[in-house]
C-alpha positions in Angstrom: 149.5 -112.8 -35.7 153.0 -111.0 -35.4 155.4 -113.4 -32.7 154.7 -112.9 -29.4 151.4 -110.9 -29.1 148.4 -112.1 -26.7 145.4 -113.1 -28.5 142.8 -110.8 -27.0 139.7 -111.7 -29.5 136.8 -113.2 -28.2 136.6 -116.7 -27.8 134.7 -118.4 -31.4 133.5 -121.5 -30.0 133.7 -124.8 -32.6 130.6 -125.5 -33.8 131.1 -129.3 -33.0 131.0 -128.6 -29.5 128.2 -127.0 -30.0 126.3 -130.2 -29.2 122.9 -128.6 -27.6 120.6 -128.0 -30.2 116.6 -126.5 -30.1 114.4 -125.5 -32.4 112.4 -122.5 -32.1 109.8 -120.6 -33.6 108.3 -117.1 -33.6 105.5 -115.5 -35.3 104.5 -111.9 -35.6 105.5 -108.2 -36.6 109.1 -109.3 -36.1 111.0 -106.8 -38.8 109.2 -103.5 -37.6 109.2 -104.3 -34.2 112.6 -105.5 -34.2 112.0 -108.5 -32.8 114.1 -110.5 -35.3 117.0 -108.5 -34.3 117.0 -109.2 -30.7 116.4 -112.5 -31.1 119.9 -112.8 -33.1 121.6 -110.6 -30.9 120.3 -112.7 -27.8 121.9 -116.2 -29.5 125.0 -114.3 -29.5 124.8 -112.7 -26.0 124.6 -116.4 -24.7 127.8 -117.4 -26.8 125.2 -119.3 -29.1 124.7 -120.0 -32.6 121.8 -119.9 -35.3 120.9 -120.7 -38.6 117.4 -119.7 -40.0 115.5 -122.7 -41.1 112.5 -120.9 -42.3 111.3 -116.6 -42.5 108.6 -115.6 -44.3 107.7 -111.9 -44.3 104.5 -110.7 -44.1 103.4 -109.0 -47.4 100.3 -106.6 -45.8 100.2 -104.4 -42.7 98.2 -107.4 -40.6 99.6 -110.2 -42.2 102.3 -111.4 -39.7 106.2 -113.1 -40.1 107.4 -116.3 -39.5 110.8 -117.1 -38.2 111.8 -120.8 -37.5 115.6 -121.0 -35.9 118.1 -123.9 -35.0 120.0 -122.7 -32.0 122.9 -124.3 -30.2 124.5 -123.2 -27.2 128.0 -124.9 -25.4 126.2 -126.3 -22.5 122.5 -126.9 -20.9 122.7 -123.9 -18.6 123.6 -121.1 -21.5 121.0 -123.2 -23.2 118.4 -122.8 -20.2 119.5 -118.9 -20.0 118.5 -118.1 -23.8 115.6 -120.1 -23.8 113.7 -117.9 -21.3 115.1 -115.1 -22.6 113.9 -115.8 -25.8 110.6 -116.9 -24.5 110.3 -113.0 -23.3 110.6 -112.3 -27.1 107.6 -114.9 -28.5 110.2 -117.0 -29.6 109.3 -120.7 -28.4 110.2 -124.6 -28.6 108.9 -126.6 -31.4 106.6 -129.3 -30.6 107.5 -128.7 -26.7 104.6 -130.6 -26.1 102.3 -130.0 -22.9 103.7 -127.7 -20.0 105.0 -129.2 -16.8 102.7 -128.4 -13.9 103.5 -129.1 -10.3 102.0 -129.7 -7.2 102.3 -126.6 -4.7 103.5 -128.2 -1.3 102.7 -125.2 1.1 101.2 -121.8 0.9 103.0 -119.3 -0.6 106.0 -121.3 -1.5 106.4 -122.3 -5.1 108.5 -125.1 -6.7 111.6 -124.0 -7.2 111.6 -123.6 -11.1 108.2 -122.3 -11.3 107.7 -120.4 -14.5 107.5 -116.1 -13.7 105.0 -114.2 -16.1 105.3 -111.4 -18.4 103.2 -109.0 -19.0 102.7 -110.2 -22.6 99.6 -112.1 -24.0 100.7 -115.9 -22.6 99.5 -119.4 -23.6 100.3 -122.5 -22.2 100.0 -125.9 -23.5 97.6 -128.2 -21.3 96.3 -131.5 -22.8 97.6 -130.8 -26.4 95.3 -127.7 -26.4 96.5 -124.2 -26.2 95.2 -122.1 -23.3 95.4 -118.1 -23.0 96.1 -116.9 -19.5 93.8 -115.0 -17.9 94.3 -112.4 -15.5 97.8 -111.6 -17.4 100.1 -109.4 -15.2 104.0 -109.8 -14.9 105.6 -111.1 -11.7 103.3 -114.2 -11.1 103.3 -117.6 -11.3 100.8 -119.4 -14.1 98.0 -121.8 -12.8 96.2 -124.5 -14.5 92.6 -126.0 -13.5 89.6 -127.6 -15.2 90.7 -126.7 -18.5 91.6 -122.6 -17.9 95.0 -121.1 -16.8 95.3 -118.1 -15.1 97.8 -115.6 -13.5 98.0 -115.5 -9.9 100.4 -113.6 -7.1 103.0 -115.9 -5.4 100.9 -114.8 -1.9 98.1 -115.7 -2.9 98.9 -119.3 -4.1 97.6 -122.6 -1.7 98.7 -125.9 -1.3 97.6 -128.0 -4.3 97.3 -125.5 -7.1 99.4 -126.5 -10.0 101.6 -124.3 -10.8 103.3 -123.7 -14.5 107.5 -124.8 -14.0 110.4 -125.2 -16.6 110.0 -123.4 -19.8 108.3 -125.9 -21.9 104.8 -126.0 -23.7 104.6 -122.2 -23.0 104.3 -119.2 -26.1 104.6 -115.4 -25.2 103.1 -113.0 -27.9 104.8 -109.4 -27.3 102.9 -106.5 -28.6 104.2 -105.9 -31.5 104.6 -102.1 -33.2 100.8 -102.0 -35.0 101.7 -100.8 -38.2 97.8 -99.6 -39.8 95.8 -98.6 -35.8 96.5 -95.1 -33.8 99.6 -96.1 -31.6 102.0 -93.7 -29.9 103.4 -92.1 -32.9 104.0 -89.0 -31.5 106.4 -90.8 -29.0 108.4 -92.4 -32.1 111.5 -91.2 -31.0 111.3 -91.9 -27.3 111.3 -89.3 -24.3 112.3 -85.9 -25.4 111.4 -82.9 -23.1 111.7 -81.2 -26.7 108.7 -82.4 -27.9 105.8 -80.5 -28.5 103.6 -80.5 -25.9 100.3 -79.9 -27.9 101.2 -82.7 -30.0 101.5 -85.4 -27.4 98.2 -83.3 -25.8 96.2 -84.1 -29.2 97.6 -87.7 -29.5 96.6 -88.3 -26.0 93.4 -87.2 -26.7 92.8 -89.4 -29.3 93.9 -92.3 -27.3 91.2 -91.3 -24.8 88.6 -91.3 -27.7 89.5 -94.5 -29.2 89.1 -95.9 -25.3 86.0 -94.5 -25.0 84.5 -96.1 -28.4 86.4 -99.2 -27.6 84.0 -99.3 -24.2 87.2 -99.6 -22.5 87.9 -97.7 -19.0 90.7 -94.5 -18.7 92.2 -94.7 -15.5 94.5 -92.1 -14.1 96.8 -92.7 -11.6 98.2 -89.1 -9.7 100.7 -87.8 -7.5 100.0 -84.7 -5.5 101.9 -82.8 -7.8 99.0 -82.5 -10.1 97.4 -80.3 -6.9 100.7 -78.2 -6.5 101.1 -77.4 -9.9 97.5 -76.4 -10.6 95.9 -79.1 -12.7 93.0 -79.8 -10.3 90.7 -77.6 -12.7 91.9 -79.6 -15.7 91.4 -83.1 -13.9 88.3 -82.5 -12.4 87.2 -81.2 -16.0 88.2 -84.2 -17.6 86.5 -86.2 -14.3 83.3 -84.2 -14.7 83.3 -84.8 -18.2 82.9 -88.9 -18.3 86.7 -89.0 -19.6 88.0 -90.7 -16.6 86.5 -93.4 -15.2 89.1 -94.4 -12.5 91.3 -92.6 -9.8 94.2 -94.1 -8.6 96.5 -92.4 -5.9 97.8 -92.0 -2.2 96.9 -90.2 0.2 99.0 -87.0 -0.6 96.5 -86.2 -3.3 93.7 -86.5 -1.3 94.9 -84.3 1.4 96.2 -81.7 -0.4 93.4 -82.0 -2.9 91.1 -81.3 0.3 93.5 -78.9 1.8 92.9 -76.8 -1.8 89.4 -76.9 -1.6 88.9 -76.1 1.4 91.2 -73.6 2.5 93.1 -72.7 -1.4 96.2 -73.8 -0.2 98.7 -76.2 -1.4 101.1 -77.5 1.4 100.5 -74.2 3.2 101.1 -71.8 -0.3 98.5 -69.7 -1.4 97.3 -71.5 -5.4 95.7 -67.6 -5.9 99.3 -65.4 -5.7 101.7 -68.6 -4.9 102.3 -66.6 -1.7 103.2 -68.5 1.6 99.7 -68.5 3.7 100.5 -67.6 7.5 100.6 -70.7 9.5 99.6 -72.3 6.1 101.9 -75.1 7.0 98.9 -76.7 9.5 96.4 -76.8 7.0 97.4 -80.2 5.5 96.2 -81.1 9.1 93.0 -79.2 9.1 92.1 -80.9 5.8 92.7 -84.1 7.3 90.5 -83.6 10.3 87.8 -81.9 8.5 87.5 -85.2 6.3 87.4 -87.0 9.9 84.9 -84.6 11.4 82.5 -85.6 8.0 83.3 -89.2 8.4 84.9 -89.6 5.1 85.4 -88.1 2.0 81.9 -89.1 0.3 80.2 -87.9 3.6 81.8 -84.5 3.3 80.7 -84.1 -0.3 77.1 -85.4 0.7 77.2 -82.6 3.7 78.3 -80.1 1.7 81.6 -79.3 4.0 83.9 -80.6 0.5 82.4 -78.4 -2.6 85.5 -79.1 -5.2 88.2 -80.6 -5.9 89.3 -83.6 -7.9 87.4 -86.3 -4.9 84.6 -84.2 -5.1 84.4 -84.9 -9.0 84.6 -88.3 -8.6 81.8 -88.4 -5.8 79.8 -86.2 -7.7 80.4 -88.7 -10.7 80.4 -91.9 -8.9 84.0 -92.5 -10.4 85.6 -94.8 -7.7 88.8 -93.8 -6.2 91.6 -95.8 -4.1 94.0 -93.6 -2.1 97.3 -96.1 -1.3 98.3 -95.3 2.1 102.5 -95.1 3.1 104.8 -94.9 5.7 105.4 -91.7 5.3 101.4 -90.3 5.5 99.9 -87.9 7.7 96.6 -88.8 9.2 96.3 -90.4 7.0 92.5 -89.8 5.6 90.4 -92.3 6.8 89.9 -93.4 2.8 93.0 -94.1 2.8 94.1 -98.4 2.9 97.0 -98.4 5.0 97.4 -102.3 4.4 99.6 -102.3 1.4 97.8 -106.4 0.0 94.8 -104.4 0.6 95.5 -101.9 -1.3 97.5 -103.7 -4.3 94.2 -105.3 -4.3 91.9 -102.6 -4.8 94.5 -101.0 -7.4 94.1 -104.6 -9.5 90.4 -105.0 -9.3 89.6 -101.5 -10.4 92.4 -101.8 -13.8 90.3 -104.8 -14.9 89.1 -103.4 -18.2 91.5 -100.1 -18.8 92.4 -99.5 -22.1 94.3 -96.6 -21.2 96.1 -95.3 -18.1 97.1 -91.8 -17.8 100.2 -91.8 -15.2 100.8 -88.1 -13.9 103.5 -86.9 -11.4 104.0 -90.1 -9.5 107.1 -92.7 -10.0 106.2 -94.9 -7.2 102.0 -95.7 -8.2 103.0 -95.7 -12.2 105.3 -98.4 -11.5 103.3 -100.0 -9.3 100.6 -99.7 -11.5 102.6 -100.7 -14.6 103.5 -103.9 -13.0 99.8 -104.9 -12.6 98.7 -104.2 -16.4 99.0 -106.5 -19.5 101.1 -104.8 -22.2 98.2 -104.5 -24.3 97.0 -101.5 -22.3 98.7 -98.1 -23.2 100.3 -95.8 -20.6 100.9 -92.1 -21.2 103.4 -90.8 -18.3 103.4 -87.4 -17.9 106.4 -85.8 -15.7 108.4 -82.7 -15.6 111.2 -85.0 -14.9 112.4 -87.1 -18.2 113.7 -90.0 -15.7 110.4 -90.9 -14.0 108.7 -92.1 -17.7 111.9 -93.9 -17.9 112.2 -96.1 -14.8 108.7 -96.7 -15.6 109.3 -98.5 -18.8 112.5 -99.5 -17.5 110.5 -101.4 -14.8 109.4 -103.9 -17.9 106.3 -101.9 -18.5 107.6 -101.4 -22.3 104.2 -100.0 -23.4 104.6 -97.0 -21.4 105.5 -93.7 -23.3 106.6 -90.5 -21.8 105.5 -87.0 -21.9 107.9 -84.5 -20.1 105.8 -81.7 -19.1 104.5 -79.6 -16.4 101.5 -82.0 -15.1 99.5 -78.9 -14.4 99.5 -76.9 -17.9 99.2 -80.6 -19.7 96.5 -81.2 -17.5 94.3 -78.1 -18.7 95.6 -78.7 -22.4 94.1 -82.4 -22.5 91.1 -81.0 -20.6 90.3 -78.7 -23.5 91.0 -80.8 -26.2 89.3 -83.7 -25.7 86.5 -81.4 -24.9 86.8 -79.6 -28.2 86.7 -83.3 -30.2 84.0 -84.4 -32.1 
């Protein structure tokens, strides 16, 4: 270095104060995946080191790789810091030995270094055996009882459950890219609004069959833009057709889904000319109060006062539906759960069992719903706007893929397709 000049590279720290050691191990697709990567790249992010004790590679499609690491790091907090964050990558502690479970003092209140879930297949390590979570969903804390551990919602934990802490005697398995099953191929390279719409249309299609086969439920989750850009026809086809077998929503959808059905408007515009309906804007309202006047939304299908729509498919088909209520609702319809546990509840216990969830036109359900599902279930989002399929996998719901399109005209596309399939 010339006299004078400031050193301004990086700091190389000497490996003989690199005195925290661990070894780790992960197993899997980790090459295609690029799992191997990340875990590399997250030793360095954490100003640590690594040296590669042991890889194999995985000479079929199935057959998966093994990678067995010595990391060091310059003090116990960096240390803690990649740990976890390696944890999130299925890269775990060698003989770790059992997780540390603790005593929950008070309801709702959790030990302070309680373990936080992914939403990646988890086991933990109880009595030298290893146990797979149940009920596996990101953002909750891990119990452990009569041999069986579980996921369950920091307000709903009690006083005495033993809770999962520290990041010991725990193994994450990440979905890894399948290399010989139907996967999202057609979203290879990530969110495009350049794509082909008819392509991701088939794909999606195909996912829906291989649910179907797979006795596995297709749950869509819809924003009331699928009403204002005219896909009710195509979602009640795919409804009336056994191709959906749950409806997740707000309210908005179900009054404007009413409000189209029963007067063919769509926040007071015409759907026949897209013409502005005289005094149209009250008949939201008189939607809402025709529902009342039934009693409900089943009632006024059974009366014969609802005769389409996409809640009058799913009466007519027995498909259940749960309508989220907001701050922001008018009425609201007296289906809809204003309670938001309530209603967080009802959205969990009808995902039990999806295999795929179609996300259309709705930012704030797809994330919420994201948030509730294992990343073993796939997610098509389908939005004219690039940066709502985004925040959702953004959110940590990796497995989501987008689709930008008009809701409406992908709506009547998948209806036709899968209808057309073998």
């Amino acid at each position: 270095m010339p006299p004078g000049q400031r050193n301004t590279q990086p700091t190389v720290y000497n490996k003989s104060f690199m005195h925290l050691q661990e070894v780790v191990e992960a197993e899997g697709h980790l090459i295609d995946s690029h799992v191997m990567e990340n875990i590399f790249d997250k030793v360095v992010e954490h100003q640590g080191r690594f040296e590669v004790e042991q890889f194999r590679i995985g000479r079929t499609n199935s057959e998966p790789s093994y990678l067995r690491l010595k990391v060091e790091a310059p003090s116990s907090e960096l240390m803690a810091h990649l740990l976890e964050d390696l944890l999130s990558l299925g890269c775990a502690a060698v003989d770790s030995g059992d997780a540390v479970l603790r005593a929950v003092e008070r309801d709702c209140c959790a030990p302070e270094d309680f373990y936080s879930s992914t939403n990646h297949r988890t086991f933990v390590r109880y009595d030298q055996q290893w146990l797979e979570v149940e009920n596996q969903r990101m953002d909750a804390l891990i119990l452990v009882s009569d041999g069986r551990a579980w996921c369950r919602r920091l307000r709903d934990i009690r006083a005495g459950d033993r809770v999962v802490c520290g990041m010991r005697g725990i193994r994450v398995a990440p979905e890894s890219k399948e290399r010989d099953r139907l996967a999202f191929a057609f979203m290879a390279n990530g969110i495009s609004s350049e794509r082909q719409v008819e392509t991701a249309v088939r794909q999606t299609a195909a996912l829906i069959r291989q649910a179907l086969e797979q006795k596995l439920r297709v749950v869509v989750v819809a924003g009331p833009v699928v009403v204002h850009t005219g896909g009710v026809q195509g979602l009640a086809a795919l409804i009336r057709g056994g191709f959906v077998h749950v409806l997740l929503s707000g309210n908005a959808l179900g009054v404007h889904d009413a409000e189209a059905a029963l007067f063919g408007t769509s926040l007071g515009v015409r759907l026949a000319d897209g013409r502005q309906e005289e005094h149209g804007h009250r008949n939201h309202m008189r939607a809402i109060n025709a529902i009342y006047r039934a009693g409900g939304v089943r009632q006024a299908v059974e009366s014969g006062r609802l005769r389409s729509g996409i809640l009058y498919e799913c009466v007519r088909a027995g498909v259940p539906f749960v309508l989220a209520g907001s701050l922001r609702d008018d009425g609201p319809l007296p289906d809809t759960i204003t309670d938001m546990n309530a209603a967080q509840d009802a959205y969990a216990e009808q995902l039990k069992g999806a295999g795929l969830v179609l996300c259309l036109g709705s930012m704030l359900h797809s994330i919420a719903t994201g948030n509730m599902l294992p990343s073993w279930v796939k997610i098509v989002c389908v939005d004219i706007n690039p940066a709502v399929a985004t925040k959702v996998s953004d959110r940590g719901t990796g497995q989501a893929v987008g689709v930008v399109a008009d809701v409406g005209m992908f709506l009547d596309l998948l209806a036709k397709t899968v209808a057309a399939q073998p």
